[in-house]
C-alpha positions as CSV (number, residue, x, y, z in Angstrom):
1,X,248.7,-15.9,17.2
2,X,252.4,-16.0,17.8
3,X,252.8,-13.0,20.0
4,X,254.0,-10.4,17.5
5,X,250.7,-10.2,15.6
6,X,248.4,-8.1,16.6
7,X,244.3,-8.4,15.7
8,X,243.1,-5.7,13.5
9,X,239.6,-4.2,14.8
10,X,236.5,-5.5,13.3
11,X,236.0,-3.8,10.1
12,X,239.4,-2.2,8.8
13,X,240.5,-4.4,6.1
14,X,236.9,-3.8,4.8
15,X,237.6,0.1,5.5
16,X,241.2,-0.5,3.6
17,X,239.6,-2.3,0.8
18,X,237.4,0.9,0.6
19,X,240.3,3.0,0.6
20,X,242.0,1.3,-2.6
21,X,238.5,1.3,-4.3
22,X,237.9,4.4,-3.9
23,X,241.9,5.1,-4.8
24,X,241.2,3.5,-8.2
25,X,238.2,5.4,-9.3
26,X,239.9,8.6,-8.4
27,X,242.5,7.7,-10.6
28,X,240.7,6.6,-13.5
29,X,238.9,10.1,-13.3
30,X,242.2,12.0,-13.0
31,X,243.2,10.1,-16.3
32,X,239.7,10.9,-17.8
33,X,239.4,14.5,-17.1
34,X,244.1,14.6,-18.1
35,X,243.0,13.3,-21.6
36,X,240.1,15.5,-21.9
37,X,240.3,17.8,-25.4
38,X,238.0,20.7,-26.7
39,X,237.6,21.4,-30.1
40,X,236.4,24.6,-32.7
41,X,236.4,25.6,-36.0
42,X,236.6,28.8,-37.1
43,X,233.0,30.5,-38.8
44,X,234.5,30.4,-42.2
45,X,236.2,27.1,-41.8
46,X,239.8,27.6,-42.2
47,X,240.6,27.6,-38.7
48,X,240.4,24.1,-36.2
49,X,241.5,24.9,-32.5
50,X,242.0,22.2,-29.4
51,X,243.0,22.7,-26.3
52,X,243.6,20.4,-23.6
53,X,242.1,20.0,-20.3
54,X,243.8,23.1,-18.5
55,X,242.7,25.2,-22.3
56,X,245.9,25.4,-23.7
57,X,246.7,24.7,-27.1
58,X,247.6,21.5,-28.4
59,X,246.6,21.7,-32.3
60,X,245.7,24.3,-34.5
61,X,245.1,23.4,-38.0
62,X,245.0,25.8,-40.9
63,X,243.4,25.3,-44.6
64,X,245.2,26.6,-47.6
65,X,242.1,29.5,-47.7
66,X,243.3,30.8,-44.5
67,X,247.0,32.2,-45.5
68,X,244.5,34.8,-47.8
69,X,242.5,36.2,-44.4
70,X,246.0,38.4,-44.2
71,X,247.9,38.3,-40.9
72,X,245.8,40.0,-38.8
73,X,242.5,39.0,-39.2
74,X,244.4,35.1,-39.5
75,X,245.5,35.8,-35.7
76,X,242.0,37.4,-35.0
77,X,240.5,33.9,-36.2
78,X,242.8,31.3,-34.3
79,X,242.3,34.1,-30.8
80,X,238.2,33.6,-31.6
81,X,238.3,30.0,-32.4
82,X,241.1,28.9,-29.6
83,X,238.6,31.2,-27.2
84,X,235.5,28.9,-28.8
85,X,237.5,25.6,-27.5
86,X,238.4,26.9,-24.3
87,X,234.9,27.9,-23.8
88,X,232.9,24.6,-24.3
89,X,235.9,22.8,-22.1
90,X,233.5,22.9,-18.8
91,X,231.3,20.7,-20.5
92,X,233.7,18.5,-21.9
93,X,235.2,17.8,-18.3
94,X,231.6,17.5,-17.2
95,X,230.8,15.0,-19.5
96,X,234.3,13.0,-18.6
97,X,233.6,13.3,-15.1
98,X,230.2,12.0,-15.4
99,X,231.5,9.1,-18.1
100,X,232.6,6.9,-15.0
């Protein structure tokens, strides 16, 4: 030693190493569970809802057929379906979490 090292106890660059393992899992989850997405269709197939990981949403695709369900039962379908994707989002971010 040359007098302005110092020794590092037994065991903490293992305990550091640790540290940045354990640093890089937790950020592979965070990215696993950031990119996780919930889809639904609509009953009658003219509505497709996804939401993202928080269960906002992200796309919403409409079939020709669905401009004739008339305004309000149109917005009653995307609310119903959008609630459909934001309700099987638990298991979605289970499965993610589990994945690594």
């Amino acid at each position: 030693m040359n007098g302005h090292e110092t020794e590092s106890p037994a065991g903490v660059s293992e305990l550091d190493r640790a540290m940045q393992r354990e640093a890089v899992h937790a950020d592979a989850l965070q990215r696993r569970l950031e990119s996780v997405r919930s889809t639904a269709v609509s009953s009658d197939g003219t509505v497709t809802a996804e939401v993202d990981c928080a269960g906002a949403l992200c796309r919403l695709d409409l079939t020709p057929e669905s401009v004739g369900l008339g305004a309000v039962l149109l917005a009653d379908t995307i609310r119903l379906t959008t609630a459909h994707a934001r309700a099987r989002l638990p298991e979605r971010l289970r499965e993610a979490a589990d994945a690594g």
